[in-house]
C-alpha positions as CSV (number, residue, x, y, z in Angstrom):
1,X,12.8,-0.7,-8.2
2,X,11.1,1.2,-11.0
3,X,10.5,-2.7,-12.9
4,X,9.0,-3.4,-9.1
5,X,6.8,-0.4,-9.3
6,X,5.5,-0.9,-13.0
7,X,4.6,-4.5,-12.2
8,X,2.6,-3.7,-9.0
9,X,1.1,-1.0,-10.7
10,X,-0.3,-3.6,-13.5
11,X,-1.5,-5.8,-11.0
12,X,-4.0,-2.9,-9.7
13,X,-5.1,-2.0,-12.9
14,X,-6.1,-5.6,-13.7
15,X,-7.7,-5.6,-10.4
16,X,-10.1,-2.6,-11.7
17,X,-11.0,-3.2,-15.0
18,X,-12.1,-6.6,-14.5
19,X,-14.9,-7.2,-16.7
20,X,-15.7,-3.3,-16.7
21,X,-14.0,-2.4,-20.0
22,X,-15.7,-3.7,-23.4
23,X,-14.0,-5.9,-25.1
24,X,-11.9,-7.0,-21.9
25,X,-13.8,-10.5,-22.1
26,X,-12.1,-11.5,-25.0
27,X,-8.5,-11.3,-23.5
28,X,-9.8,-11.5,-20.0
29,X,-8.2,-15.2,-19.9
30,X,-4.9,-14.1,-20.4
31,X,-4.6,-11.3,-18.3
32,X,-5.5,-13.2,-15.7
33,X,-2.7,-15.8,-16.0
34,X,-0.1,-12.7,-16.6
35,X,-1.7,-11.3,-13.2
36,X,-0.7,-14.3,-11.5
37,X,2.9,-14.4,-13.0
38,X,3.3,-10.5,-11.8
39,X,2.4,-11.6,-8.5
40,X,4.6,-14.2,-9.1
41,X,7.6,-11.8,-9.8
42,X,6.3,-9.3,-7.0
43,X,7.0,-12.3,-4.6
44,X,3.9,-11.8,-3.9
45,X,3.2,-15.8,-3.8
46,X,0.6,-16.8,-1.7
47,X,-1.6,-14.3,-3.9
48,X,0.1,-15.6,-7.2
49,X,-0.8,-19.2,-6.0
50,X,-4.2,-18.7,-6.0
51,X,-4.7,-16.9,-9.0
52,X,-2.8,-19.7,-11.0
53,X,-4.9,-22.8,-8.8
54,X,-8.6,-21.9,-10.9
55,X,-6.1,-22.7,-14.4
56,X,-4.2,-25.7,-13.2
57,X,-8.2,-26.7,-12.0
58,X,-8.8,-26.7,-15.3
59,X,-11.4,-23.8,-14.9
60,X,-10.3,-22.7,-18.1
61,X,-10.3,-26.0,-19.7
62,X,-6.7,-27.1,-20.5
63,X,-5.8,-23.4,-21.2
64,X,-2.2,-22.4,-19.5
65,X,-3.5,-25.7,-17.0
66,X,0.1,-27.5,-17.2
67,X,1.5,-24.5,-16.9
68,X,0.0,-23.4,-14.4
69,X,0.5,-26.7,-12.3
70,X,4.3,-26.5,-12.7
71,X,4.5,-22.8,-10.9
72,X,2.3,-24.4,-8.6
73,X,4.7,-27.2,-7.9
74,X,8.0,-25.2,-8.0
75,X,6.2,-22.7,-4.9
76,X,5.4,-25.7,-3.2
77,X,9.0,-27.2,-3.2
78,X,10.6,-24.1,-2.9
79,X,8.6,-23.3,0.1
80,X,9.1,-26.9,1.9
81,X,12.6,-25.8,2.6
């Protein structure tokens, strides 16, 4: 529970700061992807999905993009059955 609550707590606080802090912009990329996979891990996945769909887009070039695709892929198959 207390893993749980940590993990939903980060996914508010990347919610906030956004752009807002200085110096965010340079690791802005990242956190974004580790947003999704919290979500992910919050089983929160129709909310992890599209935060990982702008990377497997290739919005961030080929940054975390195959990644990306496979979670993307392994949601979709696990939630066909």
């Amino acid at each position: 529970m207390m893993l749980r609550s940590a993990n939903a707590a980060c996914v508010v606080i990347a919610n906030r700061i956004g752009g807002s802090v200085p110096g965010f912009a340079r690791i802005a990329t990242e956190a974004t992807y580790n947003r999704a996979l919290t979500l992910l891990r919050l089983g929160r996945t129709a909310e992890a999905k599209r935060a990982l769909e702008p990377f497997a887009a290739g919005r961030f070039g080929s940054y975390r993009k195959e990644e990306a695709q496979k979670l993307i892929d392994a949601l979709c198959l696990a939630f066909r059955r």
